[in-house]
C-alpha positions as CSV (number, residue, x, y, z in Angstrom):
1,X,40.5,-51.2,-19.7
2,X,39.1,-54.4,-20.4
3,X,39.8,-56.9,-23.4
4,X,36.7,-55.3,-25.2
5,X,37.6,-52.0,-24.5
6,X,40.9,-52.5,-26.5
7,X,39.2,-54.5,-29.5
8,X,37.5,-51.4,-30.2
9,X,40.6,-50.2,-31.8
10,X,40.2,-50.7,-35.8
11,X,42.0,-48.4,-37.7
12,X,45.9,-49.2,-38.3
13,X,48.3,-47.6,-35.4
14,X,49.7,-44.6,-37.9
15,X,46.1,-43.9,-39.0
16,X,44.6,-44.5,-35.4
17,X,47.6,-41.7,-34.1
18,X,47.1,-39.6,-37.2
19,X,43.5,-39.5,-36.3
20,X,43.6,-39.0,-32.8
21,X,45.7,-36.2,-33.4
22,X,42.6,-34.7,-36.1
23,X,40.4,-34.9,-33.4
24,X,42.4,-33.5,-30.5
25,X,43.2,-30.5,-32.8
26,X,39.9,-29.9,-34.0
27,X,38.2,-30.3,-30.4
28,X,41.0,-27.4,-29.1
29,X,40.4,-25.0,-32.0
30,X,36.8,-25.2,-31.6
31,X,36.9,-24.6,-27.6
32,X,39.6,-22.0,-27.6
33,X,38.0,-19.8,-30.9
34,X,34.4,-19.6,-28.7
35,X,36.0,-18.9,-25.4
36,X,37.9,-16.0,-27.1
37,X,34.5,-14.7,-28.4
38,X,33.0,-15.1,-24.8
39,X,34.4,-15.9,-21.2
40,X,37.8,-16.0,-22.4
41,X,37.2,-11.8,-23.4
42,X,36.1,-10.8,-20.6
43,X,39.0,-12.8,-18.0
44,X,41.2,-11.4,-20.7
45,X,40.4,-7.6,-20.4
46,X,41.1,-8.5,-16.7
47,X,44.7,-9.5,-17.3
48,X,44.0,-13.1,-16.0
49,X,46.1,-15.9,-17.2
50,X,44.1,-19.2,-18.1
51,X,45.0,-20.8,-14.8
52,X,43.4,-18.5,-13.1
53,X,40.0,-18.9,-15.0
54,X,40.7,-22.6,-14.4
55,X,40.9,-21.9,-10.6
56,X,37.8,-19.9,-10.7
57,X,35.8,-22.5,-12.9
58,X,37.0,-25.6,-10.8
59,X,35.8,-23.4,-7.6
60,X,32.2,-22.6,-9.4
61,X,31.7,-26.5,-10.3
62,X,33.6,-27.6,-7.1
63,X,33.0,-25.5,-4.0
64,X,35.6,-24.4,-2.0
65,X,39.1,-26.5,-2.1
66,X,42.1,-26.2,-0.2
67,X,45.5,-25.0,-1.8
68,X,46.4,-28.6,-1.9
69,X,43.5,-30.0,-3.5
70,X,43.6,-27.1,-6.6
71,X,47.8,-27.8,-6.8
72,X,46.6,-31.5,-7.8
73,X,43.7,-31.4,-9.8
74,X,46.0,-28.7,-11.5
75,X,49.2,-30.5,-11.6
76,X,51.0,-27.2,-10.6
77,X,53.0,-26.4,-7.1
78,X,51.0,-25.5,-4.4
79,X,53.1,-21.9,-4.3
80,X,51.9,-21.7,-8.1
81,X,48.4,-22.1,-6.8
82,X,49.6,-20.2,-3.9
83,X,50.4,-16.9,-6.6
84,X,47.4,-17.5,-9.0
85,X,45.1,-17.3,-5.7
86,X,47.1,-13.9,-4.4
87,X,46.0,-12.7,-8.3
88,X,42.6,-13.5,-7.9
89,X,42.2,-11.6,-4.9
90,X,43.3,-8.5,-6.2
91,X,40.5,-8.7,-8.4
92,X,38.4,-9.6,-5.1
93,X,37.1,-13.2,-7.8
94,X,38.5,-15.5,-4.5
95,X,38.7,-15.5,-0.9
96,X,40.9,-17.6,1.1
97,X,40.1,-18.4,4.6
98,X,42.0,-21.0,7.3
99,X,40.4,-24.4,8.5
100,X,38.9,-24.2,12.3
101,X,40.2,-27.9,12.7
102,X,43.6,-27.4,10.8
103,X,45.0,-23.9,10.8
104,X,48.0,-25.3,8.7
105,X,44.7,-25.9,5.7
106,X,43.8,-22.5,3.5
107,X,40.8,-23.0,1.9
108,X,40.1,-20.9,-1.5
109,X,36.4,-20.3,-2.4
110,X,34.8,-17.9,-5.4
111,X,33.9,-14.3,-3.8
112,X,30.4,-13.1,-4.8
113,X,32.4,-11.5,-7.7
114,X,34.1,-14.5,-8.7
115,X,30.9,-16.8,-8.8
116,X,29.0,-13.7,-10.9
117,X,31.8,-14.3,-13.6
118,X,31.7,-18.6,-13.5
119,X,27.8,-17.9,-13.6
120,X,28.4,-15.7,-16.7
121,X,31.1,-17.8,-18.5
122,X,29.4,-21.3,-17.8
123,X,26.1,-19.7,-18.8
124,X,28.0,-18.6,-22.4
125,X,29.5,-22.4,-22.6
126,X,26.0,-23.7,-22.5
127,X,24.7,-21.0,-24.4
128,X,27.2,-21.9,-27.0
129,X,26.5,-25.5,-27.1
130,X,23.4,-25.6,-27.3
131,X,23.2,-23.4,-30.2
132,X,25.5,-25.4,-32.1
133,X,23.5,-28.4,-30.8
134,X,20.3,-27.4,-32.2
135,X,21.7,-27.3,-35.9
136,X,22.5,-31.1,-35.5
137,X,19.8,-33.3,-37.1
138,X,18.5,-36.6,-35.0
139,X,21.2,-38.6,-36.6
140,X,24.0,-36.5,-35.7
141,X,22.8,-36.1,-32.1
142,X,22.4,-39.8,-31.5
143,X,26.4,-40.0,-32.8
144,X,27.4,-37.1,-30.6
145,X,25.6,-39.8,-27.6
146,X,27.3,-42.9,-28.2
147,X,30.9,-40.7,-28.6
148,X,30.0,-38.8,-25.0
149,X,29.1,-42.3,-23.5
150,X,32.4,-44.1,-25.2
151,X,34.2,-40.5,-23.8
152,X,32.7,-41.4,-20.1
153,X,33.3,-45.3,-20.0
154,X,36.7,-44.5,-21.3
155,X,37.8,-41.8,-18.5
156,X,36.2,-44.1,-15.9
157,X,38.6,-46.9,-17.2
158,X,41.1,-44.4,-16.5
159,X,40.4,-43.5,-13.1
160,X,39.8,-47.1,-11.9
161,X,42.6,-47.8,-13.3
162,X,45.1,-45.1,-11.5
């Protein structure tokens, strides 16, 4: 981050944590009570876990990743991957298929099943937003802007910075 990055910081430490911690709370109740209503039903009545929805959203924005590249983004084992990919293909959501050039690489991509659900449950995300978005007046909207662009600049100091 850069010297103006961390002058934006205005609020005393205690306050700056206790509100951080406001936000991050209320962010996570509202995303988990509308996936419950939604996506999160309907991977639920198929006894998935939420790692494997993650798997099959990452796959849906993503494309097709090796068992590698999912362990990382995750931050889980590649035999936890491994086991969450075995699940999936129960429910025929994935298929897994070996690299021409690199038999030692499995690659996992979404089954036609698979994408059908993403499709459905990034169709109700947007759905959802957008809804709650329309109730926002001008002013609100243009807030909700500068936050998402402080959000972006912020998570690209990150990476750059990793």
């Amino acid at each position: 981050m850069t010297e103006t990055d961390a002058k934006v910081t205005t609020a005393p430490v205690p306050e700056r944590t206790e509100l951080l911690s406001h936000a991050l709370a209320a962010l996570d109740r509202v995303a988990s009570q509308h996936w419950r209503k939604g996506p999160g039903a309907s991977f639920a009545r198929k006894d998935l876990s939420f790692g494997q929805m993650h798997v099959i959203m990452l796959l849906h924005e993503l494309g097709p990743m090796t068992v590698g590249q999912l362990a990382e983004m995750l931050a889980v084992s590649m035999p936890s991957v491994s086991s969450m990919l075995d699940r999936l293909e129960e429910h025929s959501l994935v298929e897994r298929r070996r690299d021409e050039s690199d038999r030692r690489l499995v690659h996992a991509q979404l089954a036609a099943r698979g994408r059908a659900e993403a499709e459905e449950a990034a169709g109700f995300r947007r759905g959802a937003i957008e809804r709650v978005l329309q109730r926002f007046s001008d002013p609100e909207l243009e807030a909700l802007l500068t936050v998402v662009g402080a959000v972006e600049r912020t998570i690209s100091c990150l990476d750059r910075a990793e």
